[in-house]
N, C-alpha and C positions, 0 to 999 in steps of 0.2 A: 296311657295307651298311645302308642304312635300311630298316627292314621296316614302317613305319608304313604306314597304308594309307587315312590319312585323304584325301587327295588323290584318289585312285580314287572314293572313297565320293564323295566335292564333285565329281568329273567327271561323273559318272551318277548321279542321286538316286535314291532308292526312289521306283517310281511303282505302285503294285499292275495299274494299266493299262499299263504297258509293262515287262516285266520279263527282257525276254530280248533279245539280240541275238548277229548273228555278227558274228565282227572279225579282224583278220587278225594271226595269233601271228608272233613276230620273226622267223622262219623264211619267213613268207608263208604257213604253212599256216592255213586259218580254223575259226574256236574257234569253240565257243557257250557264251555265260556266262551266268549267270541273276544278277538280283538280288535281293539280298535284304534283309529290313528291317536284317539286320544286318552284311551280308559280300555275298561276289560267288562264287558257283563259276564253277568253267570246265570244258566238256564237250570233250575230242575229237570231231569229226566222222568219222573212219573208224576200224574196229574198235573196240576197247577205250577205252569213254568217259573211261578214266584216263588211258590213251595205254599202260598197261602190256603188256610182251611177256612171256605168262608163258613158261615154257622154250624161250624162243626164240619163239616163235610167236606168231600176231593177238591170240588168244584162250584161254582152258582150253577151249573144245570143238573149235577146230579140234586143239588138242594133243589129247585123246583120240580125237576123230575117227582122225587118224592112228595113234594107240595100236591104235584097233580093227580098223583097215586092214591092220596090219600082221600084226596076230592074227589074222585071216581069211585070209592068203596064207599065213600059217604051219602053220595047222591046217583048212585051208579049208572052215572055217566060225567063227561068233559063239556057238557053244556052248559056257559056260564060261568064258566071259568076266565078268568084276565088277569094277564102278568099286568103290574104295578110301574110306571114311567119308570122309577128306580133300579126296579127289576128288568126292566128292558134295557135299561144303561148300562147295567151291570152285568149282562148277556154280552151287547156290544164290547163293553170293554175285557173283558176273557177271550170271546173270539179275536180280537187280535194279537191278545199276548198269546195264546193258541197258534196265530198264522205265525208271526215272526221265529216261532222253534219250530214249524214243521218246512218253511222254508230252511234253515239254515240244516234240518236233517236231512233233508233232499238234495242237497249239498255234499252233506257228508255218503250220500247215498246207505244213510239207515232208515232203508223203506217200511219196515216194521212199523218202526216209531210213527213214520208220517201218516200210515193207515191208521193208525189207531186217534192221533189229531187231527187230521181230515174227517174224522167220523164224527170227534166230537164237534165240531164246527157245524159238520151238515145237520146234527140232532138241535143243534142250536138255533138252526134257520128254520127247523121243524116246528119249534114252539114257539118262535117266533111268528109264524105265517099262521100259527093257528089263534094263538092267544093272546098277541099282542095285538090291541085294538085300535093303537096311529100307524099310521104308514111312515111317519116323520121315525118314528122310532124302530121299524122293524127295518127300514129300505137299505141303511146303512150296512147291515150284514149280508142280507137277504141276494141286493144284486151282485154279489159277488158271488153265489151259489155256482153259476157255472164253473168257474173255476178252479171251485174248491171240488167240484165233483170232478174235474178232470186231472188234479192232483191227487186225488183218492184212486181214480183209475189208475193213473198211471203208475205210482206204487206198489197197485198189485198188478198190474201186468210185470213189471220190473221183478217181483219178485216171482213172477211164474215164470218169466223169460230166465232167470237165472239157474232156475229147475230145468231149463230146456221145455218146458209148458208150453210151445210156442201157442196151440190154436186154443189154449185157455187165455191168454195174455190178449191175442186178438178178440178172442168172444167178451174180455174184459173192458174192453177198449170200443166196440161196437156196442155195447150194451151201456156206456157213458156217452157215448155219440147220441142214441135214441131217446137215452132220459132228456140232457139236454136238450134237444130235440122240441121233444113233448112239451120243458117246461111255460107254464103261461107267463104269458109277457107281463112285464113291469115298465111304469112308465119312468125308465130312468135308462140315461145315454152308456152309464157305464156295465148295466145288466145289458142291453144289445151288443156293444161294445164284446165284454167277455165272451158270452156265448157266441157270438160269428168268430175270436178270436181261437177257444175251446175245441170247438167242430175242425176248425180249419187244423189244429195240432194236431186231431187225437186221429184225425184221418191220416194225416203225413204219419202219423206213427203206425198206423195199421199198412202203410202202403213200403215202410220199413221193415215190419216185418216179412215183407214176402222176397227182401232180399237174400243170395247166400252170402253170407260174412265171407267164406273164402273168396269171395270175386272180388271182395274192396282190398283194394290195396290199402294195409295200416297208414300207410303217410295220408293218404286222402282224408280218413278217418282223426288225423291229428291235425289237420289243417281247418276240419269243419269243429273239433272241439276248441282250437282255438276264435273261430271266431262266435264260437257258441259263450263262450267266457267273456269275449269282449263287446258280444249285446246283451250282456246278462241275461241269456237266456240258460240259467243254472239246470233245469229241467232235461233240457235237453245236452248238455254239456255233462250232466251224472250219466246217461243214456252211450253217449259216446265214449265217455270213460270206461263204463262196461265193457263195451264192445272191440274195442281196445284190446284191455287186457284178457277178454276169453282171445282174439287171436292171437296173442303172444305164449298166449298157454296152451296150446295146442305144437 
């Protein structure tokens, strides 16, 4: 077997401007790969971005999910219940292989996808906060919730905005404003951090929405996507790529 991979590399060059694409695995099932200056990864597109079945199962939270399920028909209720150090480790380590493909779909501006990974991430911090019993082991996900709850919103406001949804996209976007909001504080720099960070976007976005797109002139709009690109702020550089191309379509 030749494992060189120089071939791959001269198939698809490093472009820093085009770095990702979907393609179809020998199976016919479609991958998404990223490139890189040095190598090429490959993402699964449904459940586990590695494609692993932990004990049997999509994922480690659909397996404890059912762990807990079964706990609750046994004893009918969740009282007494505790994930396992290993188990909390292994929550943590999915949630991020989870964050690293729903950023680079947020990218791709396939918001679908990213609802449905943001969701699993937030069900994560859920069983986390409830049943893991160190703070050393939940806080590592946990304070990053603001975040992941305002990349949850914003996906689906993106995908209502594209419906022309406008005042579903903003009630999507205020009603992630309010959870944040509400949630109880954590003693960690980087959960204040996010949520003062969170609050302060999802406002700017809701105070974007009350713009008319015909008043911006498209150069403006390509001048603020570029510098959306070049503070990696990808989030908001898929947004203006949007908007973008609805006024050239019209």
């Amino acid at each position: 077997m030749n494992h060189d991979l120089t071939s791959v590399f001269e198939e698809w060059p490093y472009d820093a401007e085009n770095t990702t694409r979907i393609v179809s695995a020998e199976d016919g099932r479609p991958v998404l790969q990223v490139r890189l200056p040095l190598g090429v990864e490959q993402y699964e597109l449904t459940n586990r971005p590695d494609g692993a079945l932990p004990f049997g199962f999509s994922s480690v939270l659909a397996h404890l999910e059912s762990q807990i399920a079964e706990y609750r028909q046994l004893h009918g209720s969740d009282v007494g219940y505790e994930l396992s150090r290993s188990e909390c480790e292994m929550l943590q380590e999915e949630a991020v292989l989870y964050y690293y493909r729903y950023l680079l779909l947020f990218q791709r501006n396939d918001f679908e996808r990213v609802t449905a990974d943001t969701e699993h991430n937030l069900r994560i911090c859920k069983i986390l906060e409830q049943f893991c019993p160190l703070v050393e082991l939940r806080e590592p996900v946990v304070q990053y919730k603001p975040y992941i709850v305002r990349l949850h919103a914003m996906a689906l406001a993106m995908i209502a905005m594209k419906a022309h949804r406008m005042d579903e996209a903003a009630r999507l976007i205020q009603n992630a404003i309010d959870f944040i909001e509400s949630m109880e504080d954590l003693d960690s720099p980087a959960f204040h951090f996010e949520r003062i960070r969170s609050v302060h976007y999802l406002k700017s976005a809701i105070g974007q929405l009350t713009v008319v797109s015909d008043e911006v002139p498209g150069e403006t709009l390509e001048v603020e996507l570029e510098k959306a690109v070049v503070k990696e702020d990808y989030e908001r550089a898929a947004e203006l790529r949007d908007r973008i191309r609805d006024l050239r379509s019209r």
